[in-house]
TORTIKOL-856470 format. One record per atom (N, C-alpha, C): x, z, y; chain; atom name. Coordinates in steps of 0.02 Angstrom, whole numbers, plus 50000, padded with zeros to 5 digits. Atoms other than C-alpha are relative to their C-alpha. Last residue first. Example, Ala and Ser with C-alpha at 12.3 -4.5 7.8 and 13.67 -1.06 7.14 Angstrom:
# TORTIKOL-856470
49958 | 49997 | 49941 | A | N
50684 | 50357 | 49947 | A | CA
49961 | 50037 | 50055 | A | C
50045 | 50000 | 49941 | A | N
50615 | 50390 | 49775 | A | CA
50045 | 50000 | 50060 | A | C
//
This chain:
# TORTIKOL-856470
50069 | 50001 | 49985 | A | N
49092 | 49901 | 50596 | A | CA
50005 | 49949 | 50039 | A | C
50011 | 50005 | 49935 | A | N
49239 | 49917 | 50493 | A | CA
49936 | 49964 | 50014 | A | C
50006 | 50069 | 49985 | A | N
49316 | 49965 | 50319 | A | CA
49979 | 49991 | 50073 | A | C
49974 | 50061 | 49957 | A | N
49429 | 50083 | 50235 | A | CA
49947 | 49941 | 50011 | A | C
50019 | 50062 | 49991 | A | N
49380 | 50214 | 50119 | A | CA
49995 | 49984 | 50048 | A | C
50070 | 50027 | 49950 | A | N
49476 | 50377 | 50152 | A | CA
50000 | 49930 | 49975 | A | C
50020 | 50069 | 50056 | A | N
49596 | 50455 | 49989 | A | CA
49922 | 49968 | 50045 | A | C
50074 | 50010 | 50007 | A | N
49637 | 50608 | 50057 | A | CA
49991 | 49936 | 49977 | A | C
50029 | 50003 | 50050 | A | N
49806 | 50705 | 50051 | A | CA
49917 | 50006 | 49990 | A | C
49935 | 49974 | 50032 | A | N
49849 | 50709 | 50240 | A | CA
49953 | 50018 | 49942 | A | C
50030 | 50055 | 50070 | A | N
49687 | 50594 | 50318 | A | CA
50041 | 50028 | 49945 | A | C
50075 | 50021 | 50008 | A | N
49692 | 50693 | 50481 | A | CA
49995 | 50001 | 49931 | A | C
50018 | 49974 | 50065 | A | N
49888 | 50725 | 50470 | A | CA
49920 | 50026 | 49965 | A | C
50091 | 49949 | 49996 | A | N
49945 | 50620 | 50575 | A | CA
50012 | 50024 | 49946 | A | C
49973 | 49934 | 49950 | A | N
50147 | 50562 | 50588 | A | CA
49932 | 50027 | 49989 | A | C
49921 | 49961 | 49996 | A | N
50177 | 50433 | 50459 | A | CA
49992 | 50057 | 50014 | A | C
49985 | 49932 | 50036 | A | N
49976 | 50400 | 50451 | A | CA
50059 | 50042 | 49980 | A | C
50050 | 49924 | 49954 | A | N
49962 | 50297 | 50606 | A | CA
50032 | 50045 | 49945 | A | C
49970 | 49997 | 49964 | A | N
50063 | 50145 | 50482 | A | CA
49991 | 50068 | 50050 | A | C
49967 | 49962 | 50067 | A | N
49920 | 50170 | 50363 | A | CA
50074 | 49992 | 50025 | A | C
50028 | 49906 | 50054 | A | N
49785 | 50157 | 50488 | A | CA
50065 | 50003 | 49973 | A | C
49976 | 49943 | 49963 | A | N
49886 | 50005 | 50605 | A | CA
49978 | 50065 | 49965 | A | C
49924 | 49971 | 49987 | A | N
49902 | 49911 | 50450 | A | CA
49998 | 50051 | 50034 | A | C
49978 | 49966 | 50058 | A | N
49728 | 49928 | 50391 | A | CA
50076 | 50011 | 50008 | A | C
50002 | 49925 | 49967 | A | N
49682 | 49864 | 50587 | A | CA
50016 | 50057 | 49929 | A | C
49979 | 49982 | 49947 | A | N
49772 | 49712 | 50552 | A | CA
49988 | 50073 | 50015 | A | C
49934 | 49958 | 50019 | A | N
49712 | 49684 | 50381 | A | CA
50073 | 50033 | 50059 | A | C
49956 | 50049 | 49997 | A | N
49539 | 49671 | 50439 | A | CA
50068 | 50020 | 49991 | A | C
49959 | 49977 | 49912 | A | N
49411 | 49748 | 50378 | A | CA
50056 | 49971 | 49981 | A | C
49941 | 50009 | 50012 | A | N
49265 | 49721 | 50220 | A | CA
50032 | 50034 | 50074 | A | C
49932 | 49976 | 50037 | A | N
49115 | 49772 | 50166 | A | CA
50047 | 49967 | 50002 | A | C
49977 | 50055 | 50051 | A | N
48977 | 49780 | 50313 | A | CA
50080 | 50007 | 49945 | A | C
50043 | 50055 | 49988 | A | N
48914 | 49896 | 50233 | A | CA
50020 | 49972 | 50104 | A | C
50007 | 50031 | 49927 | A | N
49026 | 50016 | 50153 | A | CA
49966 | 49955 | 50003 | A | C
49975 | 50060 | 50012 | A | N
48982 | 50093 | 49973 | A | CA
49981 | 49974 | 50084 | A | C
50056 | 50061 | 49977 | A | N
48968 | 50268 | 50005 | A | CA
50009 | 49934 | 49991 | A | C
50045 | 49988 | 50041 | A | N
49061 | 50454 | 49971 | A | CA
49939 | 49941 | 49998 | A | C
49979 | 49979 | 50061 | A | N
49210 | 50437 | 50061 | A | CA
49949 | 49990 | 49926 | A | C
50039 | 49946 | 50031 | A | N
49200 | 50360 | 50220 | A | CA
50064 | 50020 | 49931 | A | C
49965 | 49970 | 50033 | A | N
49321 | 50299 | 50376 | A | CA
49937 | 50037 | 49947 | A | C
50066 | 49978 | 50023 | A | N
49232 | 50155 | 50499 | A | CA
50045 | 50054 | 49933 | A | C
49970 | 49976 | 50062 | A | N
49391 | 50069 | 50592 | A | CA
49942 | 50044 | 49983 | A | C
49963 | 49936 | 49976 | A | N
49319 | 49989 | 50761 | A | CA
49984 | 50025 | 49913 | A | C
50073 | 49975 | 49972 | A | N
49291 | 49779 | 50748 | A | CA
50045 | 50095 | 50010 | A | C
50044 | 49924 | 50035 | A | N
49438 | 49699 | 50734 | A | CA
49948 | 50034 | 50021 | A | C
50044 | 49948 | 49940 | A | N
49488 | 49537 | 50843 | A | CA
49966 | 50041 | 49963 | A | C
49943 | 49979 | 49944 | A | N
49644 | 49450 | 50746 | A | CA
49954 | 50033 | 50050 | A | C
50022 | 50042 | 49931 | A | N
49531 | 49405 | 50571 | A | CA
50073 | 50053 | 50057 | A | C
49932 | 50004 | 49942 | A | N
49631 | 49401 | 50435 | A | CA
49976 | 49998 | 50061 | A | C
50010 | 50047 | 49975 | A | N
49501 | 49497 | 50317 | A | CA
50062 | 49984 | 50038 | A | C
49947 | 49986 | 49932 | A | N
49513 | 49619 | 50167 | A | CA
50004 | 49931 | 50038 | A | C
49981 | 50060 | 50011 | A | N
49374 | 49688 | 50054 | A | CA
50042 | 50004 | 50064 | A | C
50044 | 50041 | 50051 | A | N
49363 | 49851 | 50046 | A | CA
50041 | 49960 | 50036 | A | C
50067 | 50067 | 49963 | A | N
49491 | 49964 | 50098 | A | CA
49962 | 49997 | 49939 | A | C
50069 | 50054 | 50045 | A | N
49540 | 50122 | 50001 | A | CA
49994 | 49969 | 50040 | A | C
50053 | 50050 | 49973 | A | N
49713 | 50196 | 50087 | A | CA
49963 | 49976 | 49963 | A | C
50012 | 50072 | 50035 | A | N
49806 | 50334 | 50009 | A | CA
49944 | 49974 | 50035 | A | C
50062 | 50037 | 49984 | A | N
49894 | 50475 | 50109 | A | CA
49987 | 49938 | 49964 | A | C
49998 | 50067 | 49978 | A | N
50062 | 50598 | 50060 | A | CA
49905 | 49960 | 50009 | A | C
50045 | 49991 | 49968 | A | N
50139 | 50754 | 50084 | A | CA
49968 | 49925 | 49999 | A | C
49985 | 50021 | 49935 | A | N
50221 | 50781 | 49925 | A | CA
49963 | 49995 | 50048 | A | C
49981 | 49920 | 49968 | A | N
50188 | 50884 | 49766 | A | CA
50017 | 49969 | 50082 | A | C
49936 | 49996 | 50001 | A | N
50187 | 50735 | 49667 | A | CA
50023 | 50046 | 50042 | A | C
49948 | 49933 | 50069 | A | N
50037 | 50754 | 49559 | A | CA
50051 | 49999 | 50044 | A | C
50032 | 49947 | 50011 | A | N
49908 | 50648 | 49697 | A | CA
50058 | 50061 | 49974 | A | C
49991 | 49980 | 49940 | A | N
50059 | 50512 | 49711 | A | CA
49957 | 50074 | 50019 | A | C
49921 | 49967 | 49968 | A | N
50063 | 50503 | 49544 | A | CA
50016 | 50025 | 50033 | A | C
49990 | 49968 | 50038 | A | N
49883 | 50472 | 49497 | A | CA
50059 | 50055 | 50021 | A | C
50041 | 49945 | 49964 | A | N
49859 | 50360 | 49643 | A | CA
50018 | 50073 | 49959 | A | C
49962 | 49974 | 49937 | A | N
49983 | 50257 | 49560 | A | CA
49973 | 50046 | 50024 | A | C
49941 | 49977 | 50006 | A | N
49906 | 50259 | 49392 | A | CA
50037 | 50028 | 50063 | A | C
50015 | 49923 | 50001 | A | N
49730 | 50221 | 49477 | A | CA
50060 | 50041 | 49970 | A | C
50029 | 49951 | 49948 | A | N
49778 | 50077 | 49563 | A | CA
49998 | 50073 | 49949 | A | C
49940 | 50009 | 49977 | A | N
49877 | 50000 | 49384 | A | CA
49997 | 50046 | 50063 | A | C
49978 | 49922 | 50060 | A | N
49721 | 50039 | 49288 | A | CA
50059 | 49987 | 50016 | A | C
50024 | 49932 | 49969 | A | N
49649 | 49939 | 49459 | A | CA
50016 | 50054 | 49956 | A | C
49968 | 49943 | 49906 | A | N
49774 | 49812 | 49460 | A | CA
49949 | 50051 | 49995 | A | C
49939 | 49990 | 49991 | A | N
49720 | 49788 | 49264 | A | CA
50037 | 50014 | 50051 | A | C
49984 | 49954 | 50060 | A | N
49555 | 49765 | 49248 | A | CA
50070 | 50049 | 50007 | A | C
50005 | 49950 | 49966 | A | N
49567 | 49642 | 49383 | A | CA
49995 | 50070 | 49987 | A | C
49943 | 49967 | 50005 | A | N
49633 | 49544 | 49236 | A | CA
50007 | 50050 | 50066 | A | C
49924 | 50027 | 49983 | A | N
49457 | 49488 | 49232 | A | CA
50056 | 50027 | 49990 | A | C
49987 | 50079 | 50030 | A | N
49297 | 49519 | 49155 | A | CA
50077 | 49967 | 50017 | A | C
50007 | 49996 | 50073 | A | N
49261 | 49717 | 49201 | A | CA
50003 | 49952 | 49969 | A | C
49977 | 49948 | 50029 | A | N
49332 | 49724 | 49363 | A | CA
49997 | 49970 | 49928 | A | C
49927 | 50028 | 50025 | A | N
49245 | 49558 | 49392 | A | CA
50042 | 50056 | 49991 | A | C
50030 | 50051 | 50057 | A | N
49081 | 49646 | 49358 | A | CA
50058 | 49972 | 49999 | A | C
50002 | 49966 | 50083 | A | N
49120 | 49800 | 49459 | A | CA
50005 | 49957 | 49973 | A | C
49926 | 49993 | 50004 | A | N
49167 | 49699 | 49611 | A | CA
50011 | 50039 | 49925 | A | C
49938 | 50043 | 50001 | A | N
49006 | 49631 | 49607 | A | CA
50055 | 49996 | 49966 | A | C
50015 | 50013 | 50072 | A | N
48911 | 49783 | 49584 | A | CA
50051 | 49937 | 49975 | A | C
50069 | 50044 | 50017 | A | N
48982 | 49853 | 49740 | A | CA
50009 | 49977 | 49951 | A | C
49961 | 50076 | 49996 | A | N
49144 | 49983 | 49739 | A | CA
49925 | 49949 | 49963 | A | C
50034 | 50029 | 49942 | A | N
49063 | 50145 | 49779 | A | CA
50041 | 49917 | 50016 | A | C
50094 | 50007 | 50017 | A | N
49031 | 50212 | 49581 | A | CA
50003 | 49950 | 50100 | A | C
50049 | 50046 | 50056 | A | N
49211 | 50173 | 49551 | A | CA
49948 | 49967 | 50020 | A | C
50042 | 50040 | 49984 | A | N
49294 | 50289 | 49720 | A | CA
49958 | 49935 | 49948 | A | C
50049 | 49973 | 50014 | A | N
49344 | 50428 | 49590 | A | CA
49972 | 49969 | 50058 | A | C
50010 | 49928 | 49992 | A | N
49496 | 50335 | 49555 | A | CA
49933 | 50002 | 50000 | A | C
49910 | 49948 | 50047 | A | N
49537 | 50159 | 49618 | A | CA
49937 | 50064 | 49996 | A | C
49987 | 50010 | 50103 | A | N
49358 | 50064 | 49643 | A | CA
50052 | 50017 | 50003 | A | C
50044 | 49969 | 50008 | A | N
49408 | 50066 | 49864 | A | CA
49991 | 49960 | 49919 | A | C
50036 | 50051 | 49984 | A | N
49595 | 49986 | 49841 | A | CA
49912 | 50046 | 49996 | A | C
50048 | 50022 | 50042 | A | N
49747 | 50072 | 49863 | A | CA
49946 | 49947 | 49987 | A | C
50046 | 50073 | 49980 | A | N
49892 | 50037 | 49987 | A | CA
49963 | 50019 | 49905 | A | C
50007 | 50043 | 50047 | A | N
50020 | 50209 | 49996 | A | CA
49931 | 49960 | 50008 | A | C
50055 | 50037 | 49983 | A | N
50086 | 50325 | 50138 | A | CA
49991 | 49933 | 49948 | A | C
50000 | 50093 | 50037 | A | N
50222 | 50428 | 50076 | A | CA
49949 | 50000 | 50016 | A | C
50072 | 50032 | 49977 | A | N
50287 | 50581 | 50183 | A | CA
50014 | 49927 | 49984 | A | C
50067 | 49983 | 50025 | A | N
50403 | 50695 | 50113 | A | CA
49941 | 49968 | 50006 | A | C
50046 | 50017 | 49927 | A | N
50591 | 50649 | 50134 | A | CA
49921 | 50025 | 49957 | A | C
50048 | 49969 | 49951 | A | N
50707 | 50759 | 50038 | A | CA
49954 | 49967 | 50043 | A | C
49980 | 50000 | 49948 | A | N
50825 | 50624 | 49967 | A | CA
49965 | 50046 | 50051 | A | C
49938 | 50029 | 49987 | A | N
50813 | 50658 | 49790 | A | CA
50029 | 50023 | 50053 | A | C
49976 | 49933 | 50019 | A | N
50638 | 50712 | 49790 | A | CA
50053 | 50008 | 50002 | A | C
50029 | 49930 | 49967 | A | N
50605 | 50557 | 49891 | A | CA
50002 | 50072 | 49966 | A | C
49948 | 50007 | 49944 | A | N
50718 | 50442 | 49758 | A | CA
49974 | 50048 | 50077 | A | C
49962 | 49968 | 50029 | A | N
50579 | 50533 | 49616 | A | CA
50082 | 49984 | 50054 | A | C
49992 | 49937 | 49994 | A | N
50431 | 50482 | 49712 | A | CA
50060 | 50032 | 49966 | A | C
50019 | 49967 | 49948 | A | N
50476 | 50307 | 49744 | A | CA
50006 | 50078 | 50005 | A | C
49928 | 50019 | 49975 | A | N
50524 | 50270 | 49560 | A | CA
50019 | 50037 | 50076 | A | C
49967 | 49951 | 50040 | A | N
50364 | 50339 | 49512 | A | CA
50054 | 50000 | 50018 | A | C
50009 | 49943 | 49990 | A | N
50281 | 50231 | 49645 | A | CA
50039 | 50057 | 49959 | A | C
49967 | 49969 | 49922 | A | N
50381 | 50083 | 49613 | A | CA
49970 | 50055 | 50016 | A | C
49945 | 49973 | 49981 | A | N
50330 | 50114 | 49424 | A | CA
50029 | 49998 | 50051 | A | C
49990 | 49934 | 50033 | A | N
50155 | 50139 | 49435 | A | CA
50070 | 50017 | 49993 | A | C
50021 | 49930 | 49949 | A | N
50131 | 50003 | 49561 | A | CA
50024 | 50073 | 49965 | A | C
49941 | 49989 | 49948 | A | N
50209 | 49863 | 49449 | A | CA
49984 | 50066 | 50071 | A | C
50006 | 49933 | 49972 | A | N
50118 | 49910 | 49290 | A | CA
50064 | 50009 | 50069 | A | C
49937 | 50004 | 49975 | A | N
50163 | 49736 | 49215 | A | CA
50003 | 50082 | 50028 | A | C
50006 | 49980 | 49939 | A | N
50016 | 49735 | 49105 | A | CA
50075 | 50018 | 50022 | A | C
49980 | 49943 | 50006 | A | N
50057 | 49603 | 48956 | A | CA
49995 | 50025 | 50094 | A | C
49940 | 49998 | 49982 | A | N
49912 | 49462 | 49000 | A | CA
50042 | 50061 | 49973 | A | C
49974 | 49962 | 50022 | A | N
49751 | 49406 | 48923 | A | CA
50090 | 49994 | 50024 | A | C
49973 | 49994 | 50049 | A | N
49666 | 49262 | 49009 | A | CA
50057 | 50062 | 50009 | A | C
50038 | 49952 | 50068 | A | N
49517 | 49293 | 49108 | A | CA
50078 | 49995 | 49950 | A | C
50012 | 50004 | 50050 | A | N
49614 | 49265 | 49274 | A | CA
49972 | 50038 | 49943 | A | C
50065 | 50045 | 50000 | A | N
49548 | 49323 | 49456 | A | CA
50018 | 49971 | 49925 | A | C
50058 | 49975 | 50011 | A | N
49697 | 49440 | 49454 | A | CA
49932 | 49964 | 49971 | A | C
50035 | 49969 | 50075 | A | N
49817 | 49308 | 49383 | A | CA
49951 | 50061 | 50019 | A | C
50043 | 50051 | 50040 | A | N
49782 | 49200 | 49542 | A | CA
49992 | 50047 | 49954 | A | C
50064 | 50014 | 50005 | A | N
49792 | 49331 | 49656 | A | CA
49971 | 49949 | 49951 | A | C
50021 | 50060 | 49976 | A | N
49943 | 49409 | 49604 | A | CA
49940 | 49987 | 50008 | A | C
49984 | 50060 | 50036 | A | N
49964 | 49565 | 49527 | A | CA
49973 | 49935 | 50055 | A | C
49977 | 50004 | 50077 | A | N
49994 | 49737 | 49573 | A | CA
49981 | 49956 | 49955 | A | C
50085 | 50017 | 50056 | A | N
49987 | 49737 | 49743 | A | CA
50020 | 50016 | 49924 | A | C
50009 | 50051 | 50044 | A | N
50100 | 49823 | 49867 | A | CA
49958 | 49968 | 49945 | A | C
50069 | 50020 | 50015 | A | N
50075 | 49915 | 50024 | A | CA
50008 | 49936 | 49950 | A | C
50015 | 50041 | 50030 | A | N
50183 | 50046 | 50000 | A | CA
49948 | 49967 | 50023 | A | C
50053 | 50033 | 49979 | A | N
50255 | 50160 | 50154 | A | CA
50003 | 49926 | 49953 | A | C
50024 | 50080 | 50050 | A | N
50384 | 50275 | 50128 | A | CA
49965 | 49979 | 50012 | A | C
50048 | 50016 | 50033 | A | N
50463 | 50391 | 50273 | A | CA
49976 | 49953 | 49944 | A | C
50036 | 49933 | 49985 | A | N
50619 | 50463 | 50345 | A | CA
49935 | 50003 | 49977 | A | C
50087 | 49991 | 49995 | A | N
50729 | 50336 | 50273 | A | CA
49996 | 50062 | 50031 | A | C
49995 | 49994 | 49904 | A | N
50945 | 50352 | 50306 | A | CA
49919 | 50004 | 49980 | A | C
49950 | 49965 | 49991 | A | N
50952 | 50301 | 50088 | A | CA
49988 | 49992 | 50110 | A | C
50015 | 49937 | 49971 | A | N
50806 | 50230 | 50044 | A | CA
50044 | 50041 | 50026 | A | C
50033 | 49999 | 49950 | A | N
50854 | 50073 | 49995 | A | CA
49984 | 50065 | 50042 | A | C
49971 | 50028 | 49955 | A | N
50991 | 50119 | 49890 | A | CA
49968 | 50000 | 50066 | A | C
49926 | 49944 | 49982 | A | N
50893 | 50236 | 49781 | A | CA
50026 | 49966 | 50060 | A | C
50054 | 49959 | 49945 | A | N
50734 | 50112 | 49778 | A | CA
50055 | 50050 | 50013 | A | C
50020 | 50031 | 49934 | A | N
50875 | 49981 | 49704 | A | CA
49956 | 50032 | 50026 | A | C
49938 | 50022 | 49955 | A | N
50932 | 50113 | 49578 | A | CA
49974 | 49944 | 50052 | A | C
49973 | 49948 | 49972 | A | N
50756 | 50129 | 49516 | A | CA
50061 | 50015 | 50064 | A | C
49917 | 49940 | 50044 | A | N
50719 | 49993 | 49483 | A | CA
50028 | 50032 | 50026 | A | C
50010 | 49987 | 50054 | A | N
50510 | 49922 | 49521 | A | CA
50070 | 50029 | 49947 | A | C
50008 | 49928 | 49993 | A | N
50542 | 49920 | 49700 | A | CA
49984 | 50035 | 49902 | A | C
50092 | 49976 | 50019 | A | N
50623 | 49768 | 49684 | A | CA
50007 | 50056 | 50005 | A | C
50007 | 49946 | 50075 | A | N
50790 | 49715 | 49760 | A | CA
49924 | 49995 | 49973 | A | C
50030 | 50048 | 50056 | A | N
50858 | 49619 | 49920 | A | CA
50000 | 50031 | 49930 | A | C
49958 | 49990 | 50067 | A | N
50860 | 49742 | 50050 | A | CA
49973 | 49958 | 49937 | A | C
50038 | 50033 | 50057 | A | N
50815 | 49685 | 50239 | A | CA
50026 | 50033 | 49922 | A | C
49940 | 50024 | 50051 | A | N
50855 | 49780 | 50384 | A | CA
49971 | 50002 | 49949 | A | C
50011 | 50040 | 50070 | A | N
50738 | 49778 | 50523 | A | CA
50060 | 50004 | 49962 | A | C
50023 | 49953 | 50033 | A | N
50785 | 49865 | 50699 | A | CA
49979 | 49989 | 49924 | A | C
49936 | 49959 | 50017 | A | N
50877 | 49733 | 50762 | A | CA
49986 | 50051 | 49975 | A | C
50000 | 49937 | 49953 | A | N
50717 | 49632 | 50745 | A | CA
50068 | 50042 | 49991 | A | C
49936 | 49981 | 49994 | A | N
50679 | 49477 | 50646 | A | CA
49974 | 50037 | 50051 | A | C
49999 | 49964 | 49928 | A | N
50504 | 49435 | 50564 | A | CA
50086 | 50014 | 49992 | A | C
49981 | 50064 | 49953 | A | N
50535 | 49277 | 50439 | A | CA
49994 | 50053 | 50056 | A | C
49985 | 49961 | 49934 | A | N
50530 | 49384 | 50277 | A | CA
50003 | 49977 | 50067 | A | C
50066 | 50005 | 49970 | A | N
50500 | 49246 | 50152 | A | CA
49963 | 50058 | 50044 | A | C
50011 | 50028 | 49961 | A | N
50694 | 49253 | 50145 | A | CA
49922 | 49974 | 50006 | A | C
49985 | 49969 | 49948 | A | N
50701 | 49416 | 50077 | A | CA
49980 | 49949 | 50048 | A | C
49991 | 50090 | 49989 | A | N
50629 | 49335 | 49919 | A | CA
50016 | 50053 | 50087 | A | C
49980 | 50041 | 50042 | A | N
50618 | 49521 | 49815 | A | CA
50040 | 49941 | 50019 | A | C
50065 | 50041 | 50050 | A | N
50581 | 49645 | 49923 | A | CA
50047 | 49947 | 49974 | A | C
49988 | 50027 | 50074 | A | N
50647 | 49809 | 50003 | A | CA
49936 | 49935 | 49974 | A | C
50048 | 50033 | 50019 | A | N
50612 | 49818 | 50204 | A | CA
50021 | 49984 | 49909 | A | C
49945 | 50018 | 50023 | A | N
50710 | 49954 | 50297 | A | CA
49945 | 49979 | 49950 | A | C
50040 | 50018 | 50060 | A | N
50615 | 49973 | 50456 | A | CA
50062 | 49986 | 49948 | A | C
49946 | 50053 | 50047 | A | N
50681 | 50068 | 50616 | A | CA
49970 | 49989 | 49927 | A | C
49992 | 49962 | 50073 | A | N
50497 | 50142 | 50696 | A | CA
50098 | 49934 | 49989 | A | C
49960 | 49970 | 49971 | A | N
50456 | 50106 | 50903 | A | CA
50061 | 50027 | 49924 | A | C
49999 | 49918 | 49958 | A | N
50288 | 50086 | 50894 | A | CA
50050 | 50029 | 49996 | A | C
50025 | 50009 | 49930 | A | N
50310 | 49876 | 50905 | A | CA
49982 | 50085 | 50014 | A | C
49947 | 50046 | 49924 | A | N
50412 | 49871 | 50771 | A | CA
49982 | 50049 | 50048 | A | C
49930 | 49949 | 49995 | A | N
50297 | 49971 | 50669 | A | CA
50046 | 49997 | 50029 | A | C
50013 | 49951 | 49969 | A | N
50148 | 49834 | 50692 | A | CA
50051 | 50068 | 50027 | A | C
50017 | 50009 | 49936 | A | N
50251 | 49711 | 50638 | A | CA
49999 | 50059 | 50057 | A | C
49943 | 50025 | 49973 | A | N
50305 | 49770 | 50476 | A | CA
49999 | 50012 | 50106 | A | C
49981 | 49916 | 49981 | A | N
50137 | 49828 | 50449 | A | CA
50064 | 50014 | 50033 | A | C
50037 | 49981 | 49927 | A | N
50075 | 49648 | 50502 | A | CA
50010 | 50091 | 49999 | A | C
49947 | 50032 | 49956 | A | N
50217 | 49583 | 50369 | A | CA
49951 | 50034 | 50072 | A | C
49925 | 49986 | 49997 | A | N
50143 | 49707 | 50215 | A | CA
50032 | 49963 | 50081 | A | C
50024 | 49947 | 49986 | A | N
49954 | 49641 | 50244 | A | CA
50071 | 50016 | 50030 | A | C
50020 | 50009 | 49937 | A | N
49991 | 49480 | 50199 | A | CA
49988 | 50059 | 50063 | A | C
50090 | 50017 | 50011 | A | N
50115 | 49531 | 50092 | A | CA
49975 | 49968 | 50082 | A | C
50003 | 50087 | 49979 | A | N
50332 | 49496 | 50141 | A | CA
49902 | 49987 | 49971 | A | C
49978 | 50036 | 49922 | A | N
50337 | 49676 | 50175 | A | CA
49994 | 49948 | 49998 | A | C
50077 | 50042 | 49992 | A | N
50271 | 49754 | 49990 | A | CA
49995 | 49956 | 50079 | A | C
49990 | 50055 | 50061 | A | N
50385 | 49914 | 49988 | A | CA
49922 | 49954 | 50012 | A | C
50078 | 50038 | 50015 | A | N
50430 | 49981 | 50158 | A | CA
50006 | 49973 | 49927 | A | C
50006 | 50041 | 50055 | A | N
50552 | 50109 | 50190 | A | CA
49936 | 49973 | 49969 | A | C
50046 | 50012 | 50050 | A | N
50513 | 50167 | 50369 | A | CA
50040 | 49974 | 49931 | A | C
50017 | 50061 | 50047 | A | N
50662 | 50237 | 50489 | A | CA
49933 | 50005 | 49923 | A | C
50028 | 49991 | 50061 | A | N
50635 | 50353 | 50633 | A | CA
50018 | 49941 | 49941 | A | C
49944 | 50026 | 50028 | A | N
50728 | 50344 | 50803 | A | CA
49996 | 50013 | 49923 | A | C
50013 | 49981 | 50070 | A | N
50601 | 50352 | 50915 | A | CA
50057 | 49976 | 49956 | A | C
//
């Protein structure tokens, strides 16, 4: 295989087991992030770019040889999610995605695979009461009017591309078997970020899930 990924979001928790995972099926990775050196996988296939995805010109660069995109970035930290205090929104999904789709129109590639969250979009009503409630008290507020911007984009952008809803997200290292809805609040609610890599990694080449928006969790 002689494919390259542009990844944004590689040094996450999530981000380094997609990394991984991609290795290991054979993909060349070209990893844009910030702290390169909290990158610690090596591979001759890896090449690192020290930038954000949030300027333009550095998603230009990066992308250059790609054949695919693949975000799985957040859009705020965990502490300031979980804060009540009032922040300016950084809208870091809305513009690496925008950014994203406009260096793929650019460079002809077509297939973006992107990291939502079940509550983006017109999953709301199947994100438990819970998750509603800090939604609506926290600065979680905010990654998800950050989720649904991106989604937004990626929907409008004429490309071929897939968005992942998990729920909640685990580290375990023995996964149960990947459970795919749409229309339901999962039970049990979460999965592990292992087998969310291999889904949204899978989706380069399938085209099952090709502009759908599956909730993510496991049995």
């Amino acid at each position: 295989m002689n494919k390259r990924i542009l990844i944004f979001g590689a040094n996450g928790r999530t981000g380094q087991l997609i990394v991984k995972y991609a290795l290991e099926k054979g993909y060349s990775i070209t990893a844009l992030v910030r702290n390169p050196e909290k990158l610690t996988i090596t591979s001759e296939r890896l090449t690192i770019h020290k930038g954000s995805p949030t300027h333009l010109e550095d998603v230009q660069k990066a992308m250059a040889g790609c054949n695919y995109v693949l975000s799985a970035l957040s859009a705020l930290s965990v502490k300031d999610s979980f804060s009540f205090k009032m922040i300016t929104p950084p809208k870091t999904l809305e513009k690496s995605i925008g950014n994203a789709i406009q260096a793929m129109n650019e460079y002809g590639i077509r297939r973006i695979v992107t990291l939502s969250s079940v509550g983006a979009g017109d999953s709301y009503s199947y994100a438990p009461w819970f998750m509603r409630w800090v939604i609506r008290l926290t600065n979680f507020k905010i990654v998800f009017a950050d989720h649904n911007q991106q989604e937004q984009l990626v929907q409008q952008s004429g490309l071929d591309w897939v968005i992942a809803r998990p729920v909640g997200l685990t580290n375990t290292t023995n996964p149960g078997k990947l459970v795919v809805s749409y229309n339901k609040t999962p039970s049990p609610f979460k999965i592990s970020r292992m087998l969310l890599a291999k889904f949204m990694v899978d989706q380069l080449t399938e085209d099952a899930f090709l502009h759908k928006t599956p909730i993510l969790s496991e049995s």
